[in-house]
N, C-alpha and C positions, 0 to 999 in steps of 0.2 A: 479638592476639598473645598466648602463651604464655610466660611469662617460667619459664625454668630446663630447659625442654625441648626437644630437638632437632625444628625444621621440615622438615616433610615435605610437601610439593608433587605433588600429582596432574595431570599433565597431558592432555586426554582430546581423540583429534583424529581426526574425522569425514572420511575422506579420499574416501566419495562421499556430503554429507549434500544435497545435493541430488537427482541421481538416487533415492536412498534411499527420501525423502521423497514421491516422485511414485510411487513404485513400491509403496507401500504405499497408496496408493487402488487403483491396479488392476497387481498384480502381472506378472509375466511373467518368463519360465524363455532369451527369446530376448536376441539383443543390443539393449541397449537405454541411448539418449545424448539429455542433453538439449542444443539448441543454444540460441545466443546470437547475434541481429546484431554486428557488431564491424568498422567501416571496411568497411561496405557489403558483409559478406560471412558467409554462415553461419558458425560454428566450433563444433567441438562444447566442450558446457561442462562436464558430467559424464557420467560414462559407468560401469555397473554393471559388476562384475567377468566377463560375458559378454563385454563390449563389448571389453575389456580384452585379454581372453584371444585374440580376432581380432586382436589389435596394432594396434588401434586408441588416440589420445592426445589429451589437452586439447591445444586450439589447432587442433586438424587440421580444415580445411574440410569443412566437410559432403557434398560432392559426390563430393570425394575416400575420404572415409570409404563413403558406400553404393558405392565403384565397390570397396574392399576387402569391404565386408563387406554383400551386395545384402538381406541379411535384418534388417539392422538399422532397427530400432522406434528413433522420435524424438518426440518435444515440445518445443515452447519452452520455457527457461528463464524463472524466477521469479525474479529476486533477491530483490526483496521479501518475498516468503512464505518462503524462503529462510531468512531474516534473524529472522522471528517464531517461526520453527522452532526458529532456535537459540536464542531467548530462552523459548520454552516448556523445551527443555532444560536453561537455566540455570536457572529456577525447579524441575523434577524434580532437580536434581542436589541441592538445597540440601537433601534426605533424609540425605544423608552429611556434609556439613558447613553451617554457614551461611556460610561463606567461601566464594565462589564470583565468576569475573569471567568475561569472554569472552577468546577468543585468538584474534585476528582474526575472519573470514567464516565459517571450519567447526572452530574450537576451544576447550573449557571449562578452563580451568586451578581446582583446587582447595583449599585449604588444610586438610588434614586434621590439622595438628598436634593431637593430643590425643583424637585420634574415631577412632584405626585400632580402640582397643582394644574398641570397641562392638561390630564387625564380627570379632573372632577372630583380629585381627591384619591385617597387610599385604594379604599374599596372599588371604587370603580376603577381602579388601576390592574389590580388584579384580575376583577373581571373581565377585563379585554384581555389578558394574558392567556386565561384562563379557557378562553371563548374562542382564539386564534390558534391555539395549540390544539383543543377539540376538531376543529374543524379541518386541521391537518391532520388528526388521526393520532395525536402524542396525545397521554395519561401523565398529568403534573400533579405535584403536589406543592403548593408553595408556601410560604413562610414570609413575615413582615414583622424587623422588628429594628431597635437602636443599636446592633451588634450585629456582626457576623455571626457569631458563636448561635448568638439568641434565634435569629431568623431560620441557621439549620435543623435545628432545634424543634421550631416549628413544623417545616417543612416534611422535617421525617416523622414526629411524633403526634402534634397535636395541626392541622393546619389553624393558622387566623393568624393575627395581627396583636402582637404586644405592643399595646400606648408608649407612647416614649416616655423615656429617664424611666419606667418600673420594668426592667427586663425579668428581674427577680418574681414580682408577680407574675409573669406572664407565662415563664417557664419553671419557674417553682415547684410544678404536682409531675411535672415530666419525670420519667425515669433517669438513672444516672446514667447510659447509653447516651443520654442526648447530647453531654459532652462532648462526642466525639474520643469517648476511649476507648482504649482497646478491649478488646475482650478478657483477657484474663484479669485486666485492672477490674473492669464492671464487674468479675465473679467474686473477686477480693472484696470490693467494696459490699456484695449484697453478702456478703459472707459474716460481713459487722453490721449487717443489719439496716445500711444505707443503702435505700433505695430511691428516692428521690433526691432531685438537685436541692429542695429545700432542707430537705437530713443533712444534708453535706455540707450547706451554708451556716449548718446552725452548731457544729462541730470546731474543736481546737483545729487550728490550721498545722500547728508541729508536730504531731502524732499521725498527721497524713502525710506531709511532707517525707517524712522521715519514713515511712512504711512505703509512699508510695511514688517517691520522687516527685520532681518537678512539673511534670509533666500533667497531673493531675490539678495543679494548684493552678496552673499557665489556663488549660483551657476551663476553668471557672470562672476567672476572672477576664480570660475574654471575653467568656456568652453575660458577666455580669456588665461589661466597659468598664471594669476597672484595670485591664490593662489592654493599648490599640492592638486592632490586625488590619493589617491592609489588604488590596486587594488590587489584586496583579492580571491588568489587562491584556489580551492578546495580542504580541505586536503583528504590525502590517509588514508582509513579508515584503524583502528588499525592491527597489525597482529598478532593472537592469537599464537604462535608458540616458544617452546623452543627446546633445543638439549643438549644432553650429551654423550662428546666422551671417551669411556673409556680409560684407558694404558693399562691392558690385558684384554683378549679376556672372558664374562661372559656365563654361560648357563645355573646356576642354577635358578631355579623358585623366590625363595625367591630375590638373587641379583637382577633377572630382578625387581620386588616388588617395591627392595631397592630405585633404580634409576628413578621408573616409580614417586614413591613418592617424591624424590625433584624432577623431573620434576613438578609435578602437583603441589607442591609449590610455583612454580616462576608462574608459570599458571595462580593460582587462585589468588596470590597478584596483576597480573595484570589484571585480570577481576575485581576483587574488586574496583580496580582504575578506571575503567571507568564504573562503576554503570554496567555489563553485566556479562550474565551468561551461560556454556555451553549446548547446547540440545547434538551434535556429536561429542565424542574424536575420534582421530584418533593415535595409538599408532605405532607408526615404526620401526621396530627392525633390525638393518644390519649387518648382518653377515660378519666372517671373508672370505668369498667367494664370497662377494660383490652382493648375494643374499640377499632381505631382504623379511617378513613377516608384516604384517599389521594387529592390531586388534581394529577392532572398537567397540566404546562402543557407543549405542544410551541412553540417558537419561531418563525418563519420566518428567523430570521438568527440565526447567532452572536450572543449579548449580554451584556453585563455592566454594564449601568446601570437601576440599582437603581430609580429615578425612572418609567425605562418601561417594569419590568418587571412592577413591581407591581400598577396596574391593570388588565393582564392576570388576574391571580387572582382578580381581584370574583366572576365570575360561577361558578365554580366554587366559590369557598367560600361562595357565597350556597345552593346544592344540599347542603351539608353538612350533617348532622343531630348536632348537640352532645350530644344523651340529656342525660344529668345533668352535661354541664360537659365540658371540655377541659382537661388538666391539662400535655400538653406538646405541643408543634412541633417538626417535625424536616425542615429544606430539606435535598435533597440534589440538585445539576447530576448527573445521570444521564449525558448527551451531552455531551461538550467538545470543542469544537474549537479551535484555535487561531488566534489573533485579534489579531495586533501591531498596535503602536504605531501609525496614519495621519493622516499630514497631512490634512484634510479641508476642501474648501471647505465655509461654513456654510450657504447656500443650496443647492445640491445633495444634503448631506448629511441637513436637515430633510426634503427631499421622498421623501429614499430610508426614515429612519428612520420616517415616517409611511405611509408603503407598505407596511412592514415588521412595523409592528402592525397595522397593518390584515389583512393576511395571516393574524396568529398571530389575530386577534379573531375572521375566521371561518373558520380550519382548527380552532377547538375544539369549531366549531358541525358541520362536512362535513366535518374532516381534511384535512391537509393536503395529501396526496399527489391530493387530487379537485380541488387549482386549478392546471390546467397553462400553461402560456404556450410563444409558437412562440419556435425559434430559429433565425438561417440555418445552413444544410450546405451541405457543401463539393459541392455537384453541379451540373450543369449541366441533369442531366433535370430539368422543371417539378416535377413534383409529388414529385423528392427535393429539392428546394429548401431544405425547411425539414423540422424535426424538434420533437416537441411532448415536454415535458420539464413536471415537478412544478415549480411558480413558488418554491417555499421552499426548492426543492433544488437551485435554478439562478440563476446571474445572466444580466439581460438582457445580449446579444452583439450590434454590430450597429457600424457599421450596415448595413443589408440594402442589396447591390453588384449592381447587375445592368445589363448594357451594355445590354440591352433591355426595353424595356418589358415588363411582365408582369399579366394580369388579377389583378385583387382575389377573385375567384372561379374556383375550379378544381373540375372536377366527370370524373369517368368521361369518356371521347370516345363523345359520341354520334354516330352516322352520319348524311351527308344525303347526297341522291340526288343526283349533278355526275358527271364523265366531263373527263378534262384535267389537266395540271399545272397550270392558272388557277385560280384563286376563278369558281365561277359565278356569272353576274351576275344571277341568279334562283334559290334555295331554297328551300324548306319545313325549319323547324326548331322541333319541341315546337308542334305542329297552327301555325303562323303562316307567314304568306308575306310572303317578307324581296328585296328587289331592294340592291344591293349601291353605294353611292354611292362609297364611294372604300376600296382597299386597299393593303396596304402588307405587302412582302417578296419573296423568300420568305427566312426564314433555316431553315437546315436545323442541324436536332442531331441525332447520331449516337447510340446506343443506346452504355453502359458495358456493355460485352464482359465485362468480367471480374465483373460482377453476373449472377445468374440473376433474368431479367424476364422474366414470357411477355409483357407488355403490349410490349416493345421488340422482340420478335424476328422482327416484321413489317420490321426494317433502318429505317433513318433517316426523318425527319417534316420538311420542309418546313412553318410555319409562314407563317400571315400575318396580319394583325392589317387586321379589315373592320370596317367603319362602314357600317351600314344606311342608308335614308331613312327607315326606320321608328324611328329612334333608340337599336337594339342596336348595342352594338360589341362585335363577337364574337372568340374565337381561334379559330384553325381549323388545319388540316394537312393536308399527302397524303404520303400512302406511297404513294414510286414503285415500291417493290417491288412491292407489291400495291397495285394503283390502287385508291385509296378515297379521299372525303374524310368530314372528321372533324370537330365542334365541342367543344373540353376547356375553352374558357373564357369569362368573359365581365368585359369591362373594367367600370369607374366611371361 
């Protein structure tokens, strides 16, 4: 806050920063909406001023939309990315002020009290906003005024600049939406006949109050400043990082050890504190030559205890070359993830925590993304069953569901020579002659249509599941489509 100087409030509101944002990887001149599932039905979510201009509107189904407008260009929506968009903007905005917060999904509110005069004044403050935002491809609409309330006000309804201390003048002829109320309040009020913020000024305050709560009286008297709003800056997310500068120069293994360990102390009490945990240390070591070395440790699991994380770094700081002495340490969690509070049983959770160095002990030796483990998918074809996933980067899913028996070995379908919808009760399969002691099916699985598979599009595989005299138990199939039989696996 500025104490003896009149507050000045920038409010800055991105009314397509979504479209915006997609459209600046790969542009286009045609109409163009991103949609959104929503109750099991497309909707469009944003839509570029093209889009717009065919009268086209957020909420309107997407089917509906291509039958008005058959040339409109669409993508799914992002909220997420969305969301990161506009916190990269809050961080670009803080060029103009270090005051800076969000206003909802697509809005920056700014506190420029005491900073217009860097910029040339007002106007010309805007105008560089205004002209930097253009130039990256974002559509603003902004607002300048002595409120919060008053500047959004602007921004969404009238743009310009209300003179300080007359917020009332400025936004006065504005609709009562520009509150910031809700809608069914805004329907209530145009329903008596108030329709501007100056009808509503000019009104008993206890006959709204009472008809329309609190809440209506609150945000008047915000956009008027007769009562404050603050405005609540982004904070800088935590910084995972300690240091220890020694007074003489170390080089032994063990010292370094010593040092790397109250490092990781102060470490992991501060990840504990914020429910997070580390996947990437990075250990820095700087010699008395003002050379230094670097050993990183990748994890296999989020962690933050000290005890098992330590002897992880042996063997890396034993590769390390001291020269004339080590003079400081510098830990820093590179990767954080978030790691709450769990109830843990102690017997399950030892065998997992010990799987889990074991993991990071030889992904320092292969990496880690080279040890993968299977998991089940949601398919019914054989060999989409399962999906092979990095073991440090997945948890075991399971347990594996399956109403039929399925081979331990699946291989390509190789062809054997039979004629029939039967199992023949004599084959030749990989040079060997197999007579057929007992079989069992057929179950038929149908090919996922909506996948492109050439191996499927021979139409559906009757299975059966055969038990040699020779003591192969094989799988096998025929496509009635095209008569063949077929051998893809073989049991335990």
């Amino acid at each position: 806050m500025f104490v003896g100087r009149t507050r000045r409030i920038v409010s800055m509101w991105f009314p397509r920063l979504a479209s915006d944002r997609a459209l600046r990887a790969r542009p286009t001149d045609a109409p163009f909406a991103l949609t959104l599932n929503q109750a099991n039905t497309e909707r469009l979510y944003c839509l570029n001023a093209q889009a717009e201009r065919q009268g086209l509107n957020r909420g309107m189904t997407f089917a509906d939309a291509r039958a008005f407008c058959p040339q409109l260009q669409s993508a799914p929506a992002t909220p997420l990315q969305d969301a990161r968009f506009l916190s990269a903007l809050n961080r670009w905005a803080t060029r103009y002020c270090p005051w800076v917060g969000t206003e909802g999904s697509d809005g920056l509110v700014l506190d420029v009290t005491g900073s217009t005069h860097l910029w040339g004044g007002e106007e010309p403050l805007l105008h560089d906003i205004r002209a930097r935002l253009a130039r990256a491809g974002l559509s603003v609409r902004l607002g300048l005024a002595g409120t919060r309330g008053a500047a959004w006000a602007l921004a969404h309804f009238d743009e310009g600049i209300a003179p300080p201390g007359v917020e009332q003048g400025g936004i006065g002829h504005l609709p009562i939406a520009a509150l910031r109320l809700p809608d069914n309040m805004v329907t209530g009020l145009q329903r008596l006949g108030l329709r501007r913020v100056q009808d509503l000024t000019e009104t008993a305050r206890a006959p709204l109050n009472r008809r329309f709560g609190p809440e209506l009286l609150q945000r008047l008297d915000q956009a008027l400043g007769d009562q404050p709003e603050s405005i609540t800056p982004a904070q800088d997310p935590p910084h995972y990082g300690t240091r220890l500068t020694l007074p003489e120069p170390i080089g032994r293994t063990e010292d370094v050890m010593a040092g790397t360990s109250r490092l990781l102390d102060q470490l992991c009490a501060k990840l504990k504190r914020n429910e997070a945990g580390a996947r990437i240390l990075c250990l820095t070591l700087r010699r008395v030559d003002q050379g230094s070395q670097q050993v990183e440790l990748r994890l296999a699991s989020a962690m933050r205890d000290a005890q098992r994380i330590l002897p992880l770094f042996e063997r890396g700081v034993d590769d390390v070359d001291a020269g004339f002495g080590i003079d400081q340490l510098r830990l820093e969690a590179v990767q954080v993830e978030p790691l709450p509070v769990q109830q843990m049983a102690t017997a399950h959770s030892g065998r997992r925590d010990q799987l889990d160095d074991l993991l990071t002990r030889i992904g320092t030796r292969i990496g880690l993304e080279n040890m993968q483990r299977f998991l089940p998918a949601d398919s019914h074809i054989p060999e989409r069953g399962f999906v092979i996933a990095p073991a440090a980067y997945s948890n075991p899913e399971g347990p594996w569901i399956s109403l039929r028996p399925r081979p331990l070995s699946l291989f390509p379908p190789e062809p054997i020579a039979a004629t029939g919808p039967r199992p023949p009760q004599r084959f030749r399969w990989r040079r060997m002659s197999l007579t057929i002691a007992r079989a069992t099916g057929p179950e038929r699985i149908a090919p996922e249509w909506w996948l492109p598979d050439e191996a499927w599009r021979s139409g559906v595989r009757d299975y059966w599941r055969i038990e040699t005299r020779q003591g192969r138990r094989l799988w096998l199939f025929h496509t009635p489509q095209n008569p063949g039989w077929f051998v893809q696996g073989e049991f335990a």
